[in-house]
C-alpha positions, 0 to 999 in steps of 0.5 A: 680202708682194709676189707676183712672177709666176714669169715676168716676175718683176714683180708690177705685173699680178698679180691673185688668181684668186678676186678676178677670178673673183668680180668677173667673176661677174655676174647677168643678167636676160632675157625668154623668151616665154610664153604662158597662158589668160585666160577662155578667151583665150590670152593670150601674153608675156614672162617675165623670168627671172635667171640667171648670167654670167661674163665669159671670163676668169672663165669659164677660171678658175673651179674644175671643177664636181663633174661634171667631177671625177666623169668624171676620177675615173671615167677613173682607174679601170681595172680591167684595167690593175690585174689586169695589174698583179697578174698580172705582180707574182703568175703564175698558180700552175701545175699540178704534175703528174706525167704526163699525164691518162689518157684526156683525149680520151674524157672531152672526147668525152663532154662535147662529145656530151652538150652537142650532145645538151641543145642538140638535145632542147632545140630539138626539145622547143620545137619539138613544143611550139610547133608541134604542135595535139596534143601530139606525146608520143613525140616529147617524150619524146624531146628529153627522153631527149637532154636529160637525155643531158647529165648522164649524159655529165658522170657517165661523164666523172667516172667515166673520170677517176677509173678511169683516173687515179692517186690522185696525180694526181687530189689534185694535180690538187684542189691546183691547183685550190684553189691557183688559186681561192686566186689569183683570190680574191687577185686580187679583193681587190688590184683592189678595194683598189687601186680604193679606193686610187685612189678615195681618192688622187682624192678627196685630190687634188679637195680640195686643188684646192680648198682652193689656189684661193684661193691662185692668182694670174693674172699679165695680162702673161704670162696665166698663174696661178701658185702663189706659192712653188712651181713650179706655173704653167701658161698661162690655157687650161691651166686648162680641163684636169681635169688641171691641176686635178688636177697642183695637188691632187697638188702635194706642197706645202711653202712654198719658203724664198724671198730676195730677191737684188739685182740691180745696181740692178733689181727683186729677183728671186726666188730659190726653194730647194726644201724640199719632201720627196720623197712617199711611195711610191706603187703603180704604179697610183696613181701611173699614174692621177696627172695624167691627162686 
């Protein structure tokens, strides 16, 4: 079967990419210096060591390494984008109720005044602690009492709450709480699933990638690499990108029923119809992270 560049449509300079990439893969030999210890005598020297080269053109084509997939994989991921996604697709669930809470201001004014209160006899019985030779007891005894003034405050917030406001109020009030720990649960594990889409969805595309390097070709009139019965071609220097790699393994590939039309005389050129169903639907997350750098 003659393979015709998809530009030029002359198969004259098309070379497989595997077959360019394992001829300009080549092993090389050099010295390094080296030095050692003979009877007590330095002795210095070269070492020869081995290693591998490959010529620039090799070098462009060549498959991304694992490392290279790893960081790509890594950028796909963004688990703030996915939790705007969420928060977009299901609100928040919004408190229902009935009035205003009775005497907020005093219940936050006992929370705030306990909080002072610990941060203060905190630092005051560090300070007795610290600073003193003798262990100054009235003064621990009263960073104690402010310290412990921050439970006491939380109690007297609670129990304000439950004077001043209706048995109603107060069940809504839990309602909405359960609803919005049911919410963030949710949330968690639509980010997590999502993630293990993607991680997934990386992984399918890395193999593909790899499994199609064998089937790409480089035309060198054009320099371009191209795989055959498809749309896929791209510049040489393309192939640097992750994501060109990255464009072949997500290629929903079916082989495009191909005929040769003659053309007055000339070199047949190749007419392409497509036959490749359209993929399944993906998530807006998914598909985001599809192709990108």
């Amino acid at each position: 079967m003659t393979i015709l560049c998809p530009k030029c449509l002359k198969d004259d300079q098309v070379q497989k990419v595997s077959a360019i990439v394992s001829s300009g893969t080549f092993t090389t030999t050099y010295n390094v210096p080296a030095q050692g210890e003979i009877a007590g005598h330095k002795v210095y020297g070269t070492v020869q060591q081995t290693g591998m080269g490959k010529t620039e053109l090799a070098k462009i084509l060549s498959m991304p390494t694992d490392k290279d997939w790893n960081e790509w994989k890594q950028k796909q991921i963004s688990q703030n984008e996915i939790s705007k996604e969420y928060m977009s697709l299901h609100p928040a669930p919004r408190a229902e109720l009935n009035g205003k809470e009775k005497n907020f201001g005093l219940r936050a004014g006992c929370i705030v005044l306990g909080a002072c209160s610990f941060f203060t006899g905190a630092s005051y019985v560090i300070d007795v602690i610290s600073s003193s030779d003798t262990l100054d007891i009235w003064g621990l005894i009263i960073g104690v009492f402010f310290v412990l003034l921050l439970p006491l405050s939380l109690g007297v917030a609670k129990a304000i709450f439950e004077a001043s406001n209706p048995k109603e109020y107060k069940e809504k009030s839990k309602e909405h709480k359960q609803k919005y720990a049911a919410w963030i649960k949710a949330k968690a594990d639509y980010v997590n699933a999502q993630i293990a889409n993607i991680q997934k969805t990386a992984s399918d595309i890395q193999r593909q990638a790899l499994s199609r390097f064998n089937m790409l070709y480089y035309c060198y009139r054009d320099d371009v690499i191209f795989l055959p019965e498809t749309s896929f071609y791209v510049g040489s220097q393309e192939m640097k990108k992750i994501s060109t790699w990255a464009n072949l393994g997500e290629l929903n590939f079916t082989p495009r029923r191909t005929k040769r039309a003659a053309d007055g005389g000339d070199s047949a050129r190749c007419v392409q119809e497509e036959s490749t169903p359209a993929p399944p639907p993906l998530t807006q997350t998914v598909r985001r992270f599809l192709c990108q750098e």
